[in-house]
C-alpha positions in Angstrom: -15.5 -27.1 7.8 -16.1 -28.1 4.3 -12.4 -29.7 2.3 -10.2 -27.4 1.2 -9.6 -25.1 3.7 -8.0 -25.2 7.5 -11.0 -23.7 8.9 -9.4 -20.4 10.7 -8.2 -16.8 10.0 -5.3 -15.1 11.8 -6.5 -11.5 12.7 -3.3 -9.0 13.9 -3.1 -5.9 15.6 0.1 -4.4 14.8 -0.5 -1.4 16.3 -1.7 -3.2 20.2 0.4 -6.8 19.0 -2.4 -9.1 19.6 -2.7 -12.1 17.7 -6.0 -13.9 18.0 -7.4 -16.9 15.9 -11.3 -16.9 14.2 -13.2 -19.7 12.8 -13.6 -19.3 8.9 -17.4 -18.9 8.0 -18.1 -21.9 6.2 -21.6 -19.9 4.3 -18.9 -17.0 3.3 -16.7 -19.9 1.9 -19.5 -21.0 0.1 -20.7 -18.3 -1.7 -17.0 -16.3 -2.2 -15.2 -19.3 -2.5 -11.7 -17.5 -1.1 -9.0 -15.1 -1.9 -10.2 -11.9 -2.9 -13.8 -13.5 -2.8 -13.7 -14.0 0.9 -11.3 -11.2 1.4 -14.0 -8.2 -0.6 -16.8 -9.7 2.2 -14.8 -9.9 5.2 -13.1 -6.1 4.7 -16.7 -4.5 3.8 -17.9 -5.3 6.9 -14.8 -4.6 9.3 -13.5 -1.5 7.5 -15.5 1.9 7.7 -15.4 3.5 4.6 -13.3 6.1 3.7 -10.2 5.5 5.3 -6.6 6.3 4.5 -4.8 3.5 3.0 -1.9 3.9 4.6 -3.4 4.7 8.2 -4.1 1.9 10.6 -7.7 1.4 10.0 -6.7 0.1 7.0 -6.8 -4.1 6.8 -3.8 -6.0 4.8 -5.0 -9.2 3.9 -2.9 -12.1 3.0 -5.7 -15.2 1.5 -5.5 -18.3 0.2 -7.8 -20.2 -2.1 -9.3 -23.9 -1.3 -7.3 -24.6 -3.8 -4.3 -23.8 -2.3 -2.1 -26.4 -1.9 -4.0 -29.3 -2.5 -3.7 -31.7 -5.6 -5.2 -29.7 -7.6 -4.1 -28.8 -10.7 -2.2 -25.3 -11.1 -3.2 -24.6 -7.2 -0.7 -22.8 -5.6 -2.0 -18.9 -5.4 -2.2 -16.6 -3.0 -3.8 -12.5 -2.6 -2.7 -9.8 -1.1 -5.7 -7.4 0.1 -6.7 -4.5 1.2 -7.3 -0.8 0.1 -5.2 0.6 -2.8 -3.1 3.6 -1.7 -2.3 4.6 -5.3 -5.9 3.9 -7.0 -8.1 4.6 -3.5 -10.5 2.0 -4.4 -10.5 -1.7 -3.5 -7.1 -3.4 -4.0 -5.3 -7.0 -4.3 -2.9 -8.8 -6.0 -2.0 -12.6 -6.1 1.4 -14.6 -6.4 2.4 -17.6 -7.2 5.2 -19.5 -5.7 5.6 -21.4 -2.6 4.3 -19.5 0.2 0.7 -19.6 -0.7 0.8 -23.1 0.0 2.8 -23.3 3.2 0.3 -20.4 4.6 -2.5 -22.9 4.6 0.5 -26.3 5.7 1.3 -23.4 8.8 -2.9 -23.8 9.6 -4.1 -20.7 8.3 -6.3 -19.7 5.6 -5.3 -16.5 5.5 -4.0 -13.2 7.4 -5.8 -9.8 8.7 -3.6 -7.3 9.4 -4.7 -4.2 11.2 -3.1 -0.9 12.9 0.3 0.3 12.9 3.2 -1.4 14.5 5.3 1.6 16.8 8.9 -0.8 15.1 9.6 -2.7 12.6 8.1 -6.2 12.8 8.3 -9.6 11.5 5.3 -12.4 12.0 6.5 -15.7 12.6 3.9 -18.6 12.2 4.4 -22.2 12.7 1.9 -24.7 12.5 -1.6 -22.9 14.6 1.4 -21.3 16.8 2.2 -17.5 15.9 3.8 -14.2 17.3 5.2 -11.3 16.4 9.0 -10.6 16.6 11.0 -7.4 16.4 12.2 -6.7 12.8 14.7 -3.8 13.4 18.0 -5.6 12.3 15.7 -6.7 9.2 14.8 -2.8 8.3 16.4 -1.6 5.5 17.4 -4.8 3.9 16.1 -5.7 0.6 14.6 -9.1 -0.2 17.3 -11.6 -1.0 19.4 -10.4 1.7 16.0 -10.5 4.0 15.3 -13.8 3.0 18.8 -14.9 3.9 18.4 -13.5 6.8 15.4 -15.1 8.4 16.2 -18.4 7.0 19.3 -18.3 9.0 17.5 -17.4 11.7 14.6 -20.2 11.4 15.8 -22.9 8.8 15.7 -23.6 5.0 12.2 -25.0 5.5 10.2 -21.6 5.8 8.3 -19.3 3.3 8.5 -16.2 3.3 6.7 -12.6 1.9 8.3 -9.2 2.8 8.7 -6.0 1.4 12.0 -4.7 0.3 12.9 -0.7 0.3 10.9 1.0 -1.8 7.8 -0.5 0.7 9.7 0.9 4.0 9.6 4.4 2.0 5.8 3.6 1.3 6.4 4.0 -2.6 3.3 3.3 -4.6 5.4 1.2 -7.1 6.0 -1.3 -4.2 4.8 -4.6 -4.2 4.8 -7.6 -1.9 7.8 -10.3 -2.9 8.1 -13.8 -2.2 10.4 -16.7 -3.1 12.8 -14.2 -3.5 10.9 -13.0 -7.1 7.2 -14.1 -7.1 5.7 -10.5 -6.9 2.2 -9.9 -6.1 2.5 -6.5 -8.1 -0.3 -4.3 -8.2 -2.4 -1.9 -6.5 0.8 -0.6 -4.5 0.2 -2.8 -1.5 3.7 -2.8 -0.7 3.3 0.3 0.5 0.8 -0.8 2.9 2.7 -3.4 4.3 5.5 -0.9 4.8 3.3 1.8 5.9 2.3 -0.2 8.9 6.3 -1.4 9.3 5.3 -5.3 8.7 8.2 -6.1 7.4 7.8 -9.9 6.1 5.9 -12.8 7.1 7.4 -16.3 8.1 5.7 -19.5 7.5 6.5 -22.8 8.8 4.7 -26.1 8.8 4.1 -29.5 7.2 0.4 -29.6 8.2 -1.9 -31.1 5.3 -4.7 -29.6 3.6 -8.2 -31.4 4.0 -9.7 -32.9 1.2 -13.3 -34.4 0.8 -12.4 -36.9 -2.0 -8.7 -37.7 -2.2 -9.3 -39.8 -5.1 -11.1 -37.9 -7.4 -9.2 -34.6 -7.7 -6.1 -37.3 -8.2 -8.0 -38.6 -11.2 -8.7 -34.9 -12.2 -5.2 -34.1 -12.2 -4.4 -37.5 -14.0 -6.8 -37.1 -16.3 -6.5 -33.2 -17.2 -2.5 -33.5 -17.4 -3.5 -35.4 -20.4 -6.0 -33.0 -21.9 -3.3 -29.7 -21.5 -4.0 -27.6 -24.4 -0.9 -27.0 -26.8 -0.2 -23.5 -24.9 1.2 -25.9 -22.1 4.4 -27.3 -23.9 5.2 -23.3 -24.6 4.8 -22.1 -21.4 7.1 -25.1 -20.5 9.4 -24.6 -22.7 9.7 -20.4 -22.2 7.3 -19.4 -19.4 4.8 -16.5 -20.3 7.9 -14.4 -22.6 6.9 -17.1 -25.2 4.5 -14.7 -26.5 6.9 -11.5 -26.4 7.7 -11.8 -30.5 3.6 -12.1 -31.1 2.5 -9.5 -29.2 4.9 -7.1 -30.5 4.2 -8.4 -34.0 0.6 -8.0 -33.4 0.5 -4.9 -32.1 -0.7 -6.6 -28.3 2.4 -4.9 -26.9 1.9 -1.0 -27.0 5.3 0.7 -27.8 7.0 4.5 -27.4 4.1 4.9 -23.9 1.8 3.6 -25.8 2.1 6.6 -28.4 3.8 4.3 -31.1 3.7 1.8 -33.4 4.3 -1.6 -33.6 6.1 -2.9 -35.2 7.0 0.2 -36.6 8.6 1.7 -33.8 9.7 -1.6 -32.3 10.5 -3.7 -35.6 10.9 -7.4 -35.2 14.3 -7.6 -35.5 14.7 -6.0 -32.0 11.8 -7.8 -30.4 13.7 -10.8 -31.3 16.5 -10.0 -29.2 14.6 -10.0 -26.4 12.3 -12.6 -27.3 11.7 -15.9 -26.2 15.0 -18.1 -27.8 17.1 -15.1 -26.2 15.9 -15.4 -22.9 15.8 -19.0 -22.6 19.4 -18.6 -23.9 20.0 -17.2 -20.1 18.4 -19.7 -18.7 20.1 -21.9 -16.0 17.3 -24.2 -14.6 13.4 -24.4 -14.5 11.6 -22.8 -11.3 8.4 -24.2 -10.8 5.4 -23.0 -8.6 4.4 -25.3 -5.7 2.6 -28.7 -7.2 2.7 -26.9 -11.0 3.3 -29.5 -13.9 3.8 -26.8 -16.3 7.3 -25.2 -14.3 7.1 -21.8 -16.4 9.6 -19.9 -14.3 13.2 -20.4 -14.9 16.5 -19.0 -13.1 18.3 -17.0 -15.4 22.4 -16.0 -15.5 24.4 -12.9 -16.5 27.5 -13.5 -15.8 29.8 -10.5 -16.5 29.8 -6.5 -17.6 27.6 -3.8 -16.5 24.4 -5.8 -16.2 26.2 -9.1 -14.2 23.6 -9.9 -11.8 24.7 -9.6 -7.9 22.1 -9.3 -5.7 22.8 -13.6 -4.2 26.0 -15.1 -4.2 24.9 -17.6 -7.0 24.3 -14.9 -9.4 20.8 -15.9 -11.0 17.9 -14.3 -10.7 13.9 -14.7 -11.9 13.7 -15.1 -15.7 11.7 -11.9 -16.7 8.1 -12.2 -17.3 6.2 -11.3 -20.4 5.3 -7.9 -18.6 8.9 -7.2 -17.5 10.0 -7.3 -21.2 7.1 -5.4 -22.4 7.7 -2.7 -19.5 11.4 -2.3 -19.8 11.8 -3.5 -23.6 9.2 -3.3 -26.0 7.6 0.0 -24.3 10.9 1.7 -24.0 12.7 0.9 -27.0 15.3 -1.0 -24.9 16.4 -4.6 -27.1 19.1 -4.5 -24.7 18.0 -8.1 -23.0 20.6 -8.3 -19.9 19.5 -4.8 -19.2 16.3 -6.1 -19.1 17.0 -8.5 -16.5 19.0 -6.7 -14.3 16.2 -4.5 -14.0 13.8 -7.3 -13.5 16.7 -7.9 -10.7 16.6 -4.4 -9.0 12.8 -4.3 -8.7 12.9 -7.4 -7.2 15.3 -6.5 -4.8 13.9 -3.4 -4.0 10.2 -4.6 -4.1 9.1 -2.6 -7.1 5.9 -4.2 -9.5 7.8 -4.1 -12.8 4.8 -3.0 -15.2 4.5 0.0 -13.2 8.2 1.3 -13.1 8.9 0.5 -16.2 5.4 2.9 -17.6 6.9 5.2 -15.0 9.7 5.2 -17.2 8.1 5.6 -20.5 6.4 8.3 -19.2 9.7 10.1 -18.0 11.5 9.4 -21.1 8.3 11.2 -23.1 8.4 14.1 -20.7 12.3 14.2 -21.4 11.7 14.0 -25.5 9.3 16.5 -25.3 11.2 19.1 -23.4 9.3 18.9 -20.1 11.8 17.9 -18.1 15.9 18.1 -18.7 18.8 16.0 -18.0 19.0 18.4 -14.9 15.7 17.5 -13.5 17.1 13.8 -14.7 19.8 13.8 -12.9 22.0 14.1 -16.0 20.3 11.1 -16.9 20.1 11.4 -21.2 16.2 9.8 -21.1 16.4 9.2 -24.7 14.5 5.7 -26.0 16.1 2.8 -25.4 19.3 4.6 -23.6 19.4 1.4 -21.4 22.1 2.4 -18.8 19.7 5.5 -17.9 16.8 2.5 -17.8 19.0 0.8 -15.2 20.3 4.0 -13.5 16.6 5.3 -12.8 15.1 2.0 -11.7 18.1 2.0 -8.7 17.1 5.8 -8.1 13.3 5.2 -8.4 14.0 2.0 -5.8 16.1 4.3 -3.1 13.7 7.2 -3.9 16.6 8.9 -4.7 16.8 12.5 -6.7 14.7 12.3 -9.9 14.0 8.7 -8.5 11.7 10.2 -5.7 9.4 12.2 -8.5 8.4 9.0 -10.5 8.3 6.7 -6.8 4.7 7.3 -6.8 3.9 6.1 -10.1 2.7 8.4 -13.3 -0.3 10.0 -11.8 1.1 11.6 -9.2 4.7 12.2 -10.9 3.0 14.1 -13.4 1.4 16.2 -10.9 4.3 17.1 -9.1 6.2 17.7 -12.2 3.0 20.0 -13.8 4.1 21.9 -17.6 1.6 19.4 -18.6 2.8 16.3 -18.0 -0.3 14.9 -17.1 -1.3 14.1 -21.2 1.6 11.8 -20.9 0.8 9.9 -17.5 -0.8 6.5 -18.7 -2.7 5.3 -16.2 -6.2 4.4 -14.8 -7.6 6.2 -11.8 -3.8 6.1 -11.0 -2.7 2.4 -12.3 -0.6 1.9 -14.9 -1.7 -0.2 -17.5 0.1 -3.6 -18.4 1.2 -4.7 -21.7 -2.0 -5.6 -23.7 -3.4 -3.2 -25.5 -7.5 -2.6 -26.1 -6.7 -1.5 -29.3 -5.7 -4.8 -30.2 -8.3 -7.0 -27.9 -11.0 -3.8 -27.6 -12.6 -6.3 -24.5 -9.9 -5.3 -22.2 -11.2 -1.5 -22.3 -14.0 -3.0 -20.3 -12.1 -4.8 -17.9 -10.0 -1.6 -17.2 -12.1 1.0 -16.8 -14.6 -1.4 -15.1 -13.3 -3.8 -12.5 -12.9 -3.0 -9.2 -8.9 -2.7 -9.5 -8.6 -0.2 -12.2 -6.3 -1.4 -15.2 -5.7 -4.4 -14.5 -5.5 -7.6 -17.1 -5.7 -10.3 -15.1 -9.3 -9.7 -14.2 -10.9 -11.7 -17.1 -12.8 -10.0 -20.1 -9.6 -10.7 -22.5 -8.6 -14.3 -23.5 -10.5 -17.6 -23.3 -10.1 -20.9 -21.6 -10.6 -24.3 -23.7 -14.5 -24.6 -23.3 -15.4 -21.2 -23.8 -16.5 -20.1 -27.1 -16.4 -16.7 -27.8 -16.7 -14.3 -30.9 -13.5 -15.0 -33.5 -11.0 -12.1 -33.8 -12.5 -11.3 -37.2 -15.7 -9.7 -35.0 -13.9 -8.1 -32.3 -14.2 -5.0 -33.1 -18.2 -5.3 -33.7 -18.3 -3.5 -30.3 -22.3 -4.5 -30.0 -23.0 -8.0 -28.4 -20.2 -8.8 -26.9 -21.5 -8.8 -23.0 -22.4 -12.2 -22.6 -18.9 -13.1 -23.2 -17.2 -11.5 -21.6 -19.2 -12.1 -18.8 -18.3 -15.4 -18.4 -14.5 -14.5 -19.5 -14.8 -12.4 -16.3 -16.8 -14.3 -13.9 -14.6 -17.5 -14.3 -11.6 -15.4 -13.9 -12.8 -14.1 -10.8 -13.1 -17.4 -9.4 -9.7 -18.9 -10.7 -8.3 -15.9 -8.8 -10.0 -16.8 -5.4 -9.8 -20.6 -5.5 -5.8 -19.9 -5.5 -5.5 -21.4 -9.1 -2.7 -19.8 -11.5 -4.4 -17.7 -14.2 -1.9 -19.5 -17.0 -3.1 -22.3 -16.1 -6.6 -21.8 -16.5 -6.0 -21.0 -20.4 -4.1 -24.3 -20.3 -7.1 -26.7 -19.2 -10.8 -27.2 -20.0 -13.0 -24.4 -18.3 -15.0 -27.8 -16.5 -12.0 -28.6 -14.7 -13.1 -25.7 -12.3 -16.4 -26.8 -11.1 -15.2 -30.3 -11.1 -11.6 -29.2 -8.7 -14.1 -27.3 -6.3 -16.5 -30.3 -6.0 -13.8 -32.6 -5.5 -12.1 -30.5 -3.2 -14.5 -29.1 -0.6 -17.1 -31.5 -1.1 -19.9 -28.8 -2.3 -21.6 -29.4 -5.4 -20.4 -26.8 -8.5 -21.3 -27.0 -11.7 -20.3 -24.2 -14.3 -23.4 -22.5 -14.0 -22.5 -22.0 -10.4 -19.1 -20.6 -11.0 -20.5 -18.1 -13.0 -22.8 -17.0 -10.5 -20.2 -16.8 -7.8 -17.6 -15.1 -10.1 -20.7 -12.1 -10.2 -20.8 -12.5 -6.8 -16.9 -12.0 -5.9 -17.4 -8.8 -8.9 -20.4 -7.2 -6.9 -18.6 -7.3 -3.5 -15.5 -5.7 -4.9 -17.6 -3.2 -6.7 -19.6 -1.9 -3.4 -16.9 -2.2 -1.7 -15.5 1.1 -4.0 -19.1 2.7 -4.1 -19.0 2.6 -0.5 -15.7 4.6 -1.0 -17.3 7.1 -3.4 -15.4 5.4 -6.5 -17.5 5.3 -9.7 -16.0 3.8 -12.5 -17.6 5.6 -15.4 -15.7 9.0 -13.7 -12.3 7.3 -14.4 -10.1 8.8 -16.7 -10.0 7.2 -20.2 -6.1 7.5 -21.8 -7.1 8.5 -25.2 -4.2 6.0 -26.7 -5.8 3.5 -25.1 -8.8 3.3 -27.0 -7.4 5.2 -30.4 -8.6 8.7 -29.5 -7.1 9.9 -32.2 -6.1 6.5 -33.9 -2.6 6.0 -34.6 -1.6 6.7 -38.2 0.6 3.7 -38.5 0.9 -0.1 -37.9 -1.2 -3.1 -37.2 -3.5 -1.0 -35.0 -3.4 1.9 -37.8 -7.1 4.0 -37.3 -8.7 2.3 -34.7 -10.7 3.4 -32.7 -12.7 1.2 -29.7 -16.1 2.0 -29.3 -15.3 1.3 -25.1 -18.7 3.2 -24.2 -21.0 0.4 -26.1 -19.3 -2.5 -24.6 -19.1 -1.1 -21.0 -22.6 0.0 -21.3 -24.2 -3.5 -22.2 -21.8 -4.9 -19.9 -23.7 -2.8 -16.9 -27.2 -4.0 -18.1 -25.9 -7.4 -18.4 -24.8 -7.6 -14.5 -28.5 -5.1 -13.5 -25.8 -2.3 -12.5 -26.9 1.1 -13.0 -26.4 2.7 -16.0 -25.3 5.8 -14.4 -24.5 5.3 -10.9 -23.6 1.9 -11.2 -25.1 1.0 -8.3 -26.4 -3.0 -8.4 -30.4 -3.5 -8.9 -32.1 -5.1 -5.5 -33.4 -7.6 -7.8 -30.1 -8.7 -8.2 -28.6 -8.0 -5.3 -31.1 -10.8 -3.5 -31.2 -13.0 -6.5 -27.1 -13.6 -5.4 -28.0 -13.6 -2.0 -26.5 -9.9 -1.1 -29.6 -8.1 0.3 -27.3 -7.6 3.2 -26.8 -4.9 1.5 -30.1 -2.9 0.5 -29.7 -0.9 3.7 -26.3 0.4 2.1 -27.3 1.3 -1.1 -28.8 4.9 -0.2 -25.5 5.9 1.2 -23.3 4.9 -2.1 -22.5 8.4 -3.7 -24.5 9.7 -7.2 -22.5 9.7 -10.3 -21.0 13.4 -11.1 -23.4 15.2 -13.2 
């Protein structure tokens, strides 16, 4: 097996408890790299399509990159797989931390987990040696006291991922936690892993990660460490809330569910107090990822009143990410900053993906403003903007699905259902994912990439910001809607294979785009130059898009949120009377990669030209567009 990877998958049967070892296909390696690369190929072809996310058919995948915990620079990522319960298309999302790297140390590249255990379970996994152990005393505790827990039980020195409460309950909000706050937050997988009562996983080991030339990915490192663009020393200095103040100056940050105005709604005076000097302010001590240089996450302290963090008896907890403040600040109203942390605290805890309960959130306080729903259906919560000890108050309920708690637990799309009086026109979402903090209106790419990657509204899929050594069109022609598909091509094609490798997407805006070929080569020993990555990041695209036309998902019969692309334009702020021409961009993006203009359904001509005629014989079954 090529350098880079252990060389073996760990396929488990929850619902019989067989564990059995398979050798990683070194050709699949090759052309999907890893991650969600390898993990789109390998569920394809094991999964029937059409089954129910949260039924045992269903495969949760847990992959590393060859990346992954090596010396390469920014490699210390990991994905979570498998089909979305909330979006019922193709589904992942990828942490950083240290379990990613102690996966691959344990002599795994990565876990398959299928059926549905009869109890609760725990996986323990120690260097090639693994079993499955009863999780009962473990059910119902949430993740630091979980963590505690099985350290107790098997020493300091292991990782762990695990679900907290709002996963047992098989919430859509939940999401997958390790390091006691590293989330991998999307696509509801927690849900999944709580669904088939997998409680957490347990890694041990000090194996080492092969390498085909030691001494060139050291010089890499060496010599990249050196190159760091200037976005480095800020993501040192505050981790990704640095840009909190900017975006909300800019108008990046939507405001008021995205109905708003910023900064009219939101002035700057406010962002500021929860902007980057503020949270810092908090700040106890630097966290960083396994191997990172750039240690963007920090520990964070509030001591005393209402908002006194509790959940460890050292009292700190994650510093909140951009997204957390967007989600429970900027979005909300809320410049009440230890509110904001103690609520990047209880979603933690309870294994909730902050972007998503805080929309929720939004959406419920908009439902409450416009007379939808009362403080009775609220629980006597007052859901008035920025009413911060109702923001704290509904996070707990939405984390115990408790009351008015067990409406939103689902996230938007299907609160709003269940609610009706139409509540829907308020429900943010795409095909049933909330949207994160950046707003098309302000980068118009980013329409593409949500309404047209595989995971529905989702930024950290490429298509929106650009690496050192990737010239794109200046942000005085971004709204010239025509041209723009060769771009963003390569904006999303290199993302896809930063995400699979198991590299850190901040860290790919930090170095040269050529440091990717130039890792891979040095790493497994196979030959990449740019050109390549490219080709492969179309690759890892195409497999995650059959993957949902096998399912029956097109993506030009999602919804489109109207105040996502300006439909009507707002009538005030930086992002007063624009309107994004979405349609023209995704349209040339689908000639661009020989998709179907209609069905969306990949030409055979390039289908063999990237080595996928394995799936010709498919193609008649993948569903027509609606008429």
């Amino acid at each position: 097996m090529s350098g880079g990877y252990m060389g073996k998958l760990l396929n488990v049967d929850l619902s019989s408890g067989t564990l059995e070892e398979e050798p990683l296909d070194e050709s699949v390696c090759r052309q999907y790299i890893g991650g969600y690369g390898v993990g789109a190929y390998l569920l394809y072809h094991r999964m029937p399509p059409r089954v129910d996310p949260l039924g045992p058919e269903n495969i949760l995948g847990f992959m590393t990159g060859p990346l992954t915990g090596t010396p390469a620079l920014i490699g210390s990522r990991f994905t979570v797989l498998g089909k979305s319960p909330k979006t019922h298309t193709w589904g992942d999302a990828n942490a950083g931390g240290h379990f990613g790297p102690r996966l691959k140390f344990a002599g795994f590249d990565g876990i398959l987990a299928s059926g549905i255990s009869e109890r609760p379970v725990y996986l323990f996994v120690n260097e090639d040696r693994a079993e499955l152990r009863d999780a009962t005393h473990l059910w119902g505790k949430n993740v630091s006291a979980l963590e505690e827990a099985l350290k107790s039980e098997h020493g300091n020195d292991v990782q762990i991922v695990s679900i907290g409460t709002s996963g047992e309950q098989k919430s859509l909000l939940a999401c997958v936690v390790n390091d006691r706050g590293r989330a991998a937050g999307r696509s509801g997988l927690g849900a999944v892993m709580g669904a088939k009562k997998l409680k957490a996983i347990v890694v041990k080991g000090r194996l080492k990660v092969p390498v085909a030339d030691a001494e060139a990915i050291r010089t890499l490192r060496r010599e990249y460490l050196e190159k760091a663009s200037s976005f480095a020393s800020s993501l040192h200095e505050y981790g990704t809330c640095s840009g909190t103040v900017a975006s909300a100056r800019s108008g990046d940050s939507p405001v008021r569910n995205w109905g708003g105005a910023g900064p009219v709604d939101f002035p700057l005076e406010r962002a500021e107090k929860i902007g980057e000097d503020a949270v810092v302010a908090l700040q106890e001590r630097r966290y960083a990822c396994w191997g990172c240089p750039i240690a963007c996450g920090g520990w964070v302290k509030v001591g005393a009143g209402q908002y006194a963090l509790s959940a460890t008896p050292d009292s700190l907890g994650h510093k909140p990410e951009y997204e957390t403040l967007w989600s429970f600040g900027t979005d909300l109203l809320n410049d009440n900053l230890e509110s904001i942390v103690k609520a990047n605290e209880i979603c933690n805890e309870y294994g909730l993906d902050t972007i998503s309960t805080g929309a929720t959130i939004a959406f419920a306080m908009e439902c409450f403003e416009e007379g939808i729903i009362s403080i009775h259906d609220a629980d006597g919560l007052e859901l008035t903007w920025g009413n911060d000890s109702a923001i704290i108050a509904l996070a707990g309920k939405i984390g115990r699905r408790e009351g008015f708690g067990d409406v939103l637990a689902d996230g938007v799309k299907t609160a709003a259902e269940r609610i009706g009086r139409d509540a829907e026109q308020y429900a943010i979402h795409v095909a049933g994912e909330e949207l994160p903090g950046h707003d098309p209106r302000f980068m118009p790419a980013l329409a593409t990439t949500y309404l047209s990657d595989a995971t529905p509204g989702r930024h950290t899929q490429g298509g929106g910001w650009p690496p050192p050594g990737i010239k794109v069109r200046g942000t005085k022609t971004k709204y010239e809607y025509h041209g723009q598909a060769e771009d963003f091509y390569k904006l999303m094609t290199s993302m896809h294979v930063v995400n699979s490798a198991g590299l850190c997407m901040f860290g790919h805006y930090v170095y040269h785009i050529e440091l990717i070929p130039k890792q891979l080569t040095a790493v497994t020993g196979w030959d990449y130059t740019l050109e390549d990555i490219w080709e492969v990041g179309e690759r890892i695209a195409t497999m995650r898009h059959v993957f949902n036309l096998r399912e029956g998902h097109n993506p030009l019969a999602r919804n489109v949120p109207g105040r996502m692309v300006g439909q009507p334009p707002l009538q005030a702020g930086r992002l007063k009377g624009i309107t994004v021409d979405y349609e023209t961009m995704r349209r040339e993006f689908l000639d661009r990669v020989g998709w179907d203009p209609r069905s969306t359904i990949p030409s055979e001509e390039r289908l063999c030209e990237l080595g996928m005629d394995f799936l010709l014989a498919d193609l008649e079954t993948f569903q027509a567009p609606p008429a």
